[in-house]
VEXDREN-2710 file (C-alpha; in Angstrom, 1 decimal):
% VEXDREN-2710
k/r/px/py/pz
1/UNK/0.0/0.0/0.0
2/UNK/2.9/2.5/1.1
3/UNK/4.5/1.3/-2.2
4/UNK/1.6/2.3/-4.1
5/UNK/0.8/5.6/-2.8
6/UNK/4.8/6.7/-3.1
7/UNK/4.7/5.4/-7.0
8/UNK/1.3/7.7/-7.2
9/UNK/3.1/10.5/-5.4
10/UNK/5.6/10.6/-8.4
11/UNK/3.3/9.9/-10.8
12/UNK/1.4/13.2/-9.2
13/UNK/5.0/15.1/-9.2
14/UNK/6.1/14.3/-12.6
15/UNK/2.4/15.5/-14.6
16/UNK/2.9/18.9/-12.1
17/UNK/5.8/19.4/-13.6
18/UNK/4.8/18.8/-17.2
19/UNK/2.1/20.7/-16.7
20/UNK/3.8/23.9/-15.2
21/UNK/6.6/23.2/-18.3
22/UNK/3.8/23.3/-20.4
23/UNK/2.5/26.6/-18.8
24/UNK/5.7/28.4/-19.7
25/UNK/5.3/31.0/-22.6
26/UNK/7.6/30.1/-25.6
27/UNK/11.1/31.8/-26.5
28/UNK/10.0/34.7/-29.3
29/UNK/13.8/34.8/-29.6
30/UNK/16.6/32.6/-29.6
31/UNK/20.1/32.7/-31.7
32/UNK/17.9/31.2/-34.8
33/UNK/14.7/32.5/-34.3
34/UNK/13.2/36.0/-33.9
35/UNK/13.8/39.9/-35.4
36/UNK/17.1/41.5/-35.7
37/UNK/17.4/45.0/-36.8
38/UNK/21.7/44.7/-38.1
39/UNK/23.7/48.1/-39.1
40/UNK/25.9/47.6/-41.8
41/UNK/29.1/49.3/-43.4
42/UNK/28.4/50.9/-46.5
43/UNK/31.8/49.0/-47.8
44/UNK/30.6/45.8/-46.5
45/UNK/26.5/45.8/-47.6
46/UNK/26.6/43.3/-50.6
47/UNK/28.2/40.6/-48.7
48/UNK/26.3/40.7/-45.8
49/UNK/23.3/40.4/-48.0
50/UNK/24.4/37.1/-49.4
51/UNK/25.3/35.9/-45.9
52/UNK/21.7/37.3/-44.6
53/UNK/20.2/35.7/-47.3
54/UNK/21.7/32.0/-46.1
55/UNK/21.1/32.4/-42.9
56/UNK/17.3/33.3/-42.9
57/UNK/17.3/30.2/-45.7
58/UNK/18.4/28.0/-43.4
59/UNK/16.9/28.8/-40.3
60/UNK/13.1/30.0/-41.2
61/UNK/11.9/31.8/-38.1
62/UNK/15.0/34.3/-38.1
63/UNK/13.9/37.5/-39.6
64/UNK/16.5/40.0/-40.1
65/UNK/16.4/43.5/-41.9
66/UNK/19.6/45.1/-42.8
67/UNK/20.3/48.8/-42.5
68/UNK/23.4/50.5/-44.5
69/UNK/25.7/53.2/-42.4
70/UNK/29.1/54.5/-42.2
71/UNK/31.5/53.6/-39.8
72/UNK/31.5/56.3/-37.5
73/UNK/27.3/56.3/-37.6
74/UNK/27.3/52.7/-37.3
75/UNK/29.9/52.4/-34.4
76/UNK/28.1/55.3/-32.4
77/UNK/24.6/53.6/-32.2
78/UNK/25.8/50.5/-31.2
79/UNK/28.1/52.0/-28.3
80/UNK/24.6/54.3/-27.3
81/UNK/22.9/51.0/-26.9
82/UNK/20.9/52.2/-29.9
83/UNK/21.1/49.4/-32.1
84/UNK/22.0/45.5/-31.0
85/UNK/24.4/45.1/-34.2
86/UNK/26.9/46.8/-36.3
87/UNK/28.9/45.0/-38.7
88/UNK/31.6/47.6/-39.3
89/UNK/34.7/48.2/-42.1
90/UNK/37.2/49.0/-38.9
91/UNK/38.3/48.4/-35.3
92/UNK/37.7/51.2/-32.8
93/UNK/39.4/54.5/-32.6
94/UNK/41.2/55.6/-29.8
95/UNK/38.0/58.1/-29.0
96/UNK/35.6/54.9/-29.1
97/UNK/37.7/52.8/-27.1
98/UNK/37.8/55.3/-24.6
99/UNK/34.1/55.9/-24.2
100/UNK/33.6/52.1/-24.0
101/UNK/36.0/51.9/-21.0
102/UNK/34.6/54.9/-19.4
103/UNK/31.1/53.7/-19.6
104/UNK/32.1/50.3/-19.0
105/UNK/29.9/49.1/-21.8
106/UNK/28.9/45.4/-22.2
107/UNK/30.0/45.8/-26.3
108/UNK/31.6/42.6/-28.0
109/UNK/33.9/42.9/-30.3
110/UNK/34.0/40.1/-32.9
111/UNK/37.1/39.8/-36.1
112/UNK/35.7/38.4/-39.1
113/UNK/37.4/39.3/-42.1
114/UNK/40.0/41.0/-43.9
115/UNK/38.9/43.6/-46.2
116/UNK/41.2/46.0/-48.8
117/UNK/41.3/49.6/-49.0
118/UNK/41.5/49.9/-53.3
119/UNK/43.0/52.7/-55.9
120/UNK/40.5/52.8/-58.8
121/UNK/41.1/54.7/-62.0
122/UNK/39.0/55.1/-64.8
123/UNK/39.1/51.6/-66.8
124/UNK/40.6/53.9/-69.6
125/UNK/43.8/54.9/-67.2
126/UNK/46.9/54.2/-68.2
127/UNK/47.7/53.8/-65.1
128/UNK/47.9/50.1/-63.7
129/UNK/50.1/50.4/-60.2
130/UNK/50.6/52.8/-57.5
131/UNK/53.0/52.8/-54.2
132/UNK/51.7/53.5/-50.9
133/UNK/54.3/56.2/-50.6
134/UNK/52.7/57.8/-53.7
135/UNK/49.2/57.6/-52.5
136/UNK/50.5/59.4/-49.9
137/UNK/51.9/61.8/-50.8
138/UNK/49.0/62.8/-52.9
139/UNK/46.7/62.7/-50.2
140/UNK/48.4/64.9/-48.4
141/UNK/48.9/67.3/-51.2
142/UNK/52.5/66.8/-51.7
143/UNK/51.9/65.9/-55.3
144/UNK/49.5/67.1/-57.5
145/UNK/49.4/64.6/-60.8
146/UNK/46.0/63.1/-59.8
147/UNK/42.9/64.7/-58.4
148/UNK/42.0/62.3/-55.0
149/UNK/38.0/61.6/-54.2
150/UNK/37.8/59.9/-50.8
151/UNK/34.2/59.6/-48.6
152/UNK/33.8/61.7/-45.4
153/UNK/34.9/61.2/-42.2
154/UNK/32.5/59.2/-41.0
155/UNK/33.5/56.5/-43.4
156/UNK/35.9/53.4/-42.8
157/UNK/37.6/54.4/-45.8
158/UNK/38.7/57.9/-44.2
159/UNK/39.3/56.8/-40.8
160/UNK/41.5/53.8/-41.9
161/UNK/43.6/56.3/-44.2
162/UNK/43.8/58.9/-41.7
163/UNK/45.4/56.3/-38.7
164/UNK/46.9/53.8/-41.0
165/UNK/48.7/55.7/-43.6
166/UNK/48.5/59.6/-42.8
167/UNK/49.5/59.2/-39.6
168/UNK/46.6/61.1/-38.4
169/UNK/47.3/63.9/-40.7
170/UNK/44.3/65.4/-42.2
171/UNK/43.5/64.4/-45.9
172/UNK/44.1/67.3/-48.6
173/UNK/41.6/65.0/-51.0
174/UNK/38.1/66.0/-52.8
175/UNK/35.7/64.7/-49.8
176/UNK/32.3/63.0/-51.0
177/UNK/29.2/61.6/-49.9
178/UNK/30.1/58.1/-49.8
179/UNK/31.7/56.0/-51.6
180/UNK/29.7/54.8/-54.7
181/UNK/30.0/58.7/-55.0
182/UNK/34.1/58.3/-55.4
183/UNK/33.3/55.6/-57.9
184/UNK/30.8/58.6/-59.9
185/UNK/33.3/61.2/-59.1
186/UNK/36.2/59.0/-60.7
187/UNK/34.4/58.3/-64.1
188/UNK/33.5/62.2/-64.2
189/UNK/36.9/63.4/-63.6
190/UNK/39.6/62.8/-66.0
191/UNK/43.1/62.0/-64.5
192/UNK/41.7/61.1/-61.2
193/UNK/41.9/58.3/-58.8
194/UNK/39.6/57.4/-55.7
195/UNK/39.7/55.4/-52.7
196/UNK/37.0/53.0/-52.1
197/UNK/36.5/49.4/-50.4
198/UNK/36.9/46.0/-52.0
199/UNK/33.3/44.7/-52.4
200/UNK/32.7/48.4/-53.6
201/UNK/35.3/48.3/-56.4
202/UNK/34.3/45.1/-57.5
203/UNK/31.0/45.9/-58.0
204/UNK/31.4/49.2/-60.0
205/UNK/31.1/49.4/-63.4
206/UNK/33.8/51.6/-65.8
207/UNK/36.9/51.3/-63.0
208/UNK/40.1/50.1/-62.9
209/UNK/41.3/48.6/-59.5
210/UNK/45.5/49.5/-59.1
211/UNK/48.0/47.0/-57.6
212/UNK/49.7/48.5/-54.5
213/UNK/53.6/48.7/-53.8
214/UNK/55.1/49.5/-50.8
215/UNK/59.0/49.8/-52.6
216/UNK/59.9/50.5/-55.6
217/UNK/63.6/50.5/-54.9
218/UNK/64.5/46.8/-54.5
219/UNK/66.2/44.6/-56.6
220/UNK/63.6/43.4/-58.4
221/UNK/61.8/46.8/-59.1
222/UNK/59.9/46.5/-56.3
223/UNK/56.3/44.3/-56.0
224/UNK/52.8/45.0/-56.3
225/UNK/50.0/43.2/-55.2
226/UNK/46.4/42.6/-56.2
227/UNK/43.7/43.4/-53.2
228/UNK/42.2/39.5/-53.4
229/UNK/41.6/37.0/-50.7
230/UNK/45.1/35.1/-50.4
231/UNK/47.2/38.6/-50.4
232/UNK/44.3/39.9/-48.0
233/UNK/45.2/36.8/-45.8
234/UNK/48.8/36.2/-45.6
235/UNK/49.4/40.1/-45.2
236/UNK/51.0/40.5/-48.5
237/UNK/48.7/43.7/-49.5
238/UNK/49.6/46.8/-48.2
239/UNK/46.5/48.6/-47.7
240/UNK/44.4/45.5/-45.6
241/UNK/42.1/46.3/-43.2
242/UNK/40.3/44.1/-40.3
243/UNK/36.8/43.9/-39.6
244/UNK/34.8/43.3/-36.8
245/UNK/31.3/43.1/-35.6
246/UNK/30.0/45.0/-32.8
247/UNK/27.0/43.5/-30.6
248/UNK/25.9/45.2/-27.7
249/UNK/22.9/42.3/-27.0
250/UNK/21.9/40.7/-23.5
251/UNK/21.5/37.2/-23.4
252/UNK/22.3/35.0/-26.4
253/UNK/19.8/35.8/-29.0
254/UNK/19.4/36.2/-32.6
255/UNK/22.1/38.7/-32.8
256/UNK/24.6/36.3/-31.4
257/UNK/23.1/33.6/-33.7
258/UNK/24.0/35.7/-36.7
259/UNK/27.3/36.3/-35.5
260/UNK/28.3/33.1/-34.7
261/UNK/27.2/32.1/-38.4
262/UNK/29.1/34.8/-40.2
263/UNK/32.5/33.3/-38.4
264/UNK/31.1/29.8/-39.2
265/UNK/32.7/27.9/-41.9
266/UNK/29.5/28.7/-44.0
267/UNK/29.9/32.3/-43.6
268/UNK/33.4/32.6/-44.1
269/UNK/33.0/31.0/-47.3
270/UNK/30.7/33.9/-48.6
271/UNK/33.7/36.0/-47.5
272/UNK/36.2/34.1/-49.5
273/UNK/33.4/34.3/-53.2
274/UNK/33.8/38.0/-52.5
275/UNK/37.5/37.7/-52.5
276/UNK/37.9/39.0/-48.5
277/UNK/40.3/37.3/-46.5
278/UNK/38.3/34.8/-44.4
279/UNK/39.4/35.4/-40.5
280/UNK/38.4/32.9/-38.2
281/UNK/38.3/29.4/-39.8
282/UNK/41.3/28.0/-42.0
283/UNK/39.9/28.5/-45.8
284/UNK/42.0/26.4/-48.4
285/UNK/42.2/28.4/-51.2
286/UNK/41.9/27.0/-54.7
287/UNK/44.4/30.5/-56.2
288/UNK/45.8/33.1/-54.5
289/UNK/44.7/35.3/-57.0
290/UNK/41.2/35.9/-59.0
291/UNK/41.1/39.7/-60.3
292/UNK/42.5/40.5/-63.3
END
């Protein structure tokens, strides 16, 4: 009898339980499932389409709507808590790294991939190369043979040739909208050059993309390299650039989700067809070079 009323005590137990399991609401977000409202860098848009695009194919009851910025816009909603996700051409500046530590915000950093500041010309140009010395020195206004268009300062493009090459010297260059407006601003300008990034290039129309030096005086003449995946990856191009997403998301939800599949082997595939350098899983590639 004691026997029996124990095994219907459990019994009892175990259906409570079900029952109050039963009585929880369901998850309207998890890291595959729910809304996500993702900032994008103008430089990197295209790609993260395509990688948007697998990612909602694959998991059906993620829903995410992507939402082109600059660098600088991009960053400073994320770090005001503003939006959950940027996906951004360039690391931090010293400004932004500052106000994160000051305000002790929970922001995650995340490398993904290598990107490539490029030199277009007019397809037309005669010119096929350029050193970053020369580039240089014409951005700075210490030569004159080539009118400059670069995007504003809120760009990745502007910040990255401000830090990285200018050492923080102001730019003496034509300063446009954006940068599909460099790519207009070349084609309407003879004997002009713009400075633009790599899924940009690529997918302009009527431009030239240069090979970049960084020595012309060596025994060999010096060596210039295409901005494609391999060069991108082994350091070999001298204008590369890292990028990184930004989340600023409690808990581990679709933001996260997206993340994680972007740095996935899946994702950094769709970094490697765009000829980025894949950063976080080992990538075999098939050439080391694919523009022409």
């Amino acid at each position: 009898m004691k026997r029996l009323k124990r095994k219907n005590k459990l019994i009892w137990l175990i259906l409570s339980m079900a029952v109050l399991v039963s009585c929880q609401p369901e998850r309207t977000e998890t890291p595959t499932k729910g809304s996500l409202k993702c900032d994008v860098d103008e430089s990197l848009y295209s790609m993260i389409v395509t990688i948007r695009d697998s990612f909602v194919t694959k998991y059906k009851d993620a829903k995410i709507e992507l939402n082109k910025l600059k660098a600088r816009e991009g960053i400073t909603k994320v770090l005001n808590g503003e939006s959950t996700m940027f996906v951004s051409s360039r690391e931090l500046n010293k400004e932004e790294a500052e106000f994160v530590q000051k305000t002790k915000s929970n922001i995650t950093a995340i490398k993904f991939c290598y990107d490539a500041l490029t030199v277009i010309v007019d397809s037309n140009h005669a010119l096929t190369r350029m050193t970053t010395t020369e580039l240089k020195q014409i951005l700075l206004g210490e030569s004159r043979q080539y009118k400059v268009f670069i995007p504003d300062q809120n760009s990745g493009v502007f910040e990255n040739l401000k830090t990285d090459l200018l050492e923080n010297k102001k730019p003496a260059a034509y300063i446009v909208k954006g940068e599909e407006d460099v790519v207009k601003s070349v084609l309407k300008n003879k004997n002009s050059i713009g400075v633009v990034g790599l899924n940009i290039a690529k997918n302009a129309k009527g431009i030239k993309i240069l090979r970049i030096g960084t020595d012309e005086r060596s025994v060999t003449g010096g060596v210039y390299y295409q901005p494609v995946a391999g060069f991108l990856s082994n350091g070999d191009y001298p204008l590369i650039r890292t990028c990184y997403i930004f989340l600023n998301e409690i808990g581990i939800l679709l933001g996260s989700g997206f993340s994680t599949f972007i740095t996935s082997h899946d994702g950094q595939k769709i970094i490697l067809d765009y000829d980025l350098g894949p950063a976080t899983v080992p990538i075999r590639y098939k050439q080391l070079t694919r523009l022409k």
